[in-house]
Each structure stands twice: as C-alpha cells, then as structure tokens.
N, C-alpha and C positions, 0 to 999 in steps of 0.2 A: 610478327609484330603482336597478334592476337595473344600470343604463348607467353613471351617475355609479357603483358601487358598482368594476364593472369596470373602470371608467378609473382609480379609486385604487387598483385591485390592479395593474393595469401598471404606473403611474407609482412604486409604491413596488418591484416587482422591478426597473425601471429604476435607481433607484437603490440599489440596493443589488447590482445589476452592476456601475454604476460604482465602487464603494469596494469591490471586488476579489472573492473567491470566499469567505471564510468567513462573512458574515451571511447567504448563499443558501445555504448548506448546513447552518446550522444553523435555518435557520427552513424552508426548503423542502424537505429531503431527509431527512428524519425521524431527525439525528443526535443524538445526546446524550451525555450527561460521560460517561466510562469508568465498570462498573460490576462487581460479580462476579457470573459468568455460570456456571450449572452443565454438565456434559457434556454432560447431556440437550439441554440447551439449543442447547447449540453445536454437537451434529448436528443439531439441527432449522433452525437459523440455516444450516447448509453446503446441505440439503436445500431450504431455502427457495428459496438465492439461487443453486441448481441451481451450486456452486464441486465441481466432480465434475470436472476436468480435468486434476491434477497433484495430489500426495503431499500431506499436508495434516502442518505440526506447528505446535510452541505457546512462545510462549516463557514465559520462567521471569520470574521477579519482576524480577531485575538484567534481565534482555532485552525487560522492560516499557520499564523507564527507561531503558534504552539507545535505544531506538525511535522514544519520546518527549519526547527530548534532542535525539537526532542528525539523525532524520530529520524527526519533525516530523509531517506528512500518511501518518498510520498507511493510508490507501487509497491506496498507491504500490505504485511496482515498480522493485527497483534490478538494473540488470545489472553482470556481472562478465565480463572477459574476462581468462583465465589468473592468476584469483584477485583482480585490480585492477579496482575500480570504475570502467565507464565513463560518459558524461553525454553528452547531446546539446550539440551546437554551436548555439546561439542570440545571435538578435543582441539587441541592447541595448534595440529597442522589447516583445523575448519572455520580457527578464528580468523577475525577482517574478510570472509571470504564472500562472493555476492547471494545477493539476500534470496535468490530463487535457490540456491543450495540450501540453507537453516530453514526456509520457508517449507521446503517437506516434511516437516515436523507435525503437520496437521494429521497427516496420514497415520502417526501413530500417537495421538493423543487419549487414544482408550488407556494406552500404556506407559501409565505414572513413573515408570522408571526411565524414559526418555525425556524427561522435562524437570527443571528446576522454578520454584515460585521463589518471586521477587516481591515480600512483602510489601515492601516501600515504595513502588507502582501500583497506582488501582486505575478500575475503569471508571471512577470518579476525575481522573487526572486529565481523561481526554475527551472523553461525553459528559459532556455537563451546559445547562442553557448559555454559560458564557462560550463555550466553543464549536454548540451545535447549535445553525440557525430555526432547525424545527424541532428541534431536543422533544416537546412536548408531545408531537404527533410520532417520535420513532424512538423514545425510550424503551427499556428494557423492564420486561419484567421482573420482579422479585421472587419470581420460584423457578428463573432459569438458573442452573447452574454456571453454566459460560455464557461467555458473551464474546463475539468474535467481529471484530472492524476488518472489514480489509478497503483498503486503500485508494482511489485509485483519481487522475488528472490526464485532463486531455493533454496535456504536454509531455505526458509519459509515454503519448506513443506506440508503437508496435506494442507492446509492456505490458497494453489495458489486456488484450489478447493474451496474448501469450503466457503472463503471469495469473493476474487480477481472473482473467475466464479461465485459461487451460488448464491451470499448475492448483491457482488457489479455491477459486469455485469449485469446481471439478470433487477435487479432496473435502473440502466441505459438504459438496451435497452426497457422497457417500458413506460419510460418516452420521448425516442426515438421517438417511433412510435406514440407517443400521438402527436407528431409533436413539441416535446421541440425544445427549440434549442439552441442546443449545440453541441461541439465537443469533442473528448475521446480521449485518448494516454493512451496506456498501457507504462509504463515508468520500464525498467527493472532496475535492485539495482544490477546485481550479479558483484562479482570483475571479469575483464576480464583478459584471459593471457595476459602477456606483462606488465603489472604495475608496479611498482617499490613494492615493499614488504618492502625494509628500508624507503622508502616515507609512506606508509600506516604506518608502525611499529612507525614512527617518529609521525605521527600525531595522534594516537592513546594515546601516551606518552604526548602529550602536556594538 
C-alpha cells in the first residue's frame, strides 16, 4: 500500500513538472493568495526565512499592483544597470521557463555578454515614492551603478528560502565581496493591514 501510495506521489509531481512551475508551487511549496499581514508578522516572516542580508522596504498599495501586473512572480529579482533594466540572454528552448532557471543570471553579471538592456524599463518604473512606502529612508544612491530588487512575500512560501536566500542572496553577496558594485533592497509584496480590500477587489476586476 505504502509503494503503490509512493508511486502516485511521483507520478503526480511528474506531472505537474511537465505543465510548468505554477501547480508545484502552489501545491508543494506552501504558497497561497496574497493576504494582509501585520508588522509583527512580517518580522517574524524576515526572521524565519533568515532575509537578514540587504535593507528591507515595502511597497504601497499602487506598488502592490504595479508588481502584480508587471512583474508577475512576486519571488524574483530584477537588475538594473545605470537605472535600465537588464535580462538574461536565453535561447528559445529557456523561454516561459521558471523564474529560478533565468534568475542565475546574477552569477554571471560581471559578463556583459550574458545580458541584454531593455532601455524602455528603468528602476524609476518600480522605486519610486508612489510605489515604495519608505522610498525616502531606502533609495538608491547616485554613484551606484546597479541597483538590484529582489522580491519577496510571505505567501511565497518555501520560495522566500529557497530562491529569495539560497539561489538569489547567496549570488548576490558573492558578487558583493568580489567588490561589485552595486546596491540591494529586499522589496516586500505582502498586502498590509489597513488597505482598502474594495480598492484591491476593484482592481483585480479591471
């Protein structure tokens, strides 16, 4: 019973690897809808998933849905060189593929031939006082060259671990010490008390 019971749990993560990364992360990696999270909470949430490695802020309501429009996979990390968003160079079997695949791309950011700039992205698009609640106390200076967001919401889950520390911190503070230069924000996604829930409900519906 135990054997048969095991073979249907393979055979159903098998499938559900093949039909891409979002039914294993919401059934496997203990994510769930966005919700509002109090302070308390959400130190206990940074303290859990040990995110103790870069400036920590939050965004505002508009920099909810901006997040959740544009970007999409609130456990990302988007870089910037001299205020323009860059992206990894992928071939066409690594497009749509999940975001902890392209997100290795930090590891080789000394080397401009692995990345493409996307003019028409800046880091003006996504830090800014309209979509950062403390934009003032955790802006960026003007003689960094990058500028690096990563991502991350309590409803992400195993994720905060596993991507946001292991995969993306990790790559970043190495690149750190090699004397890169750049600067880091963890930039938090979760809905805060106090939000309007018919404003969210509304723009959801739109």
């Amino acid at each position: 019973m135990k054997k048969r019971l095991l073979i249907a749990i393979i055979l159903l993560i098998s499938v559900l690897l093949s039909s891409g990364c979002a039914p294993v992360l919401m059934l496997f990696m203990g994510m769930s809808t966005p919700h509002a999270i109090s302070e308390q909470k959400l130190e206990h949430k940074k303290k859990k998933y040990k995110l103790n490695e870069f400036p920590h802020c939050n965004v505002t309501e508009d920099g909810f849905w901006n997040c959740m429009l544009s970007i999409g996979d609130i456990n990302s990390v988007q870089v910037f060189k001299d205020g323009k968003l860059i992206v990894p160079k992928v071939s066409d079997g690594e497009k749509g593929s999940c975001p902890a695949v392209v997100g290795r791309f930090i590891d080789f950011l000394l080397d401009s031939t692995t990345y493409e700039t996307i003019d028409s992205i800046k880091l003006t698009d996504y830090f800014n006082p309209k979509y950062i609640a403390d934009y003032e106390n955790v802006k960026f200076s003007d003689s960094s060259r990058y500028a690096i967001l990563v991502y991350w919401a309590s409803y992400a889950g195993f994720l905060n671990r596993q991507n946001t520390k292991k995969e993306y911190a990790s790559s970043i503070s190495r690149l750190l010490e090699s004397g890169f230069d750049a600067e880091v924000r963890y930039v938090n996604c979760d809905v805060k008390e106090g939000w309007s829930f018919r404003k969210l409900t509304k723009k959801m519906l739109e």
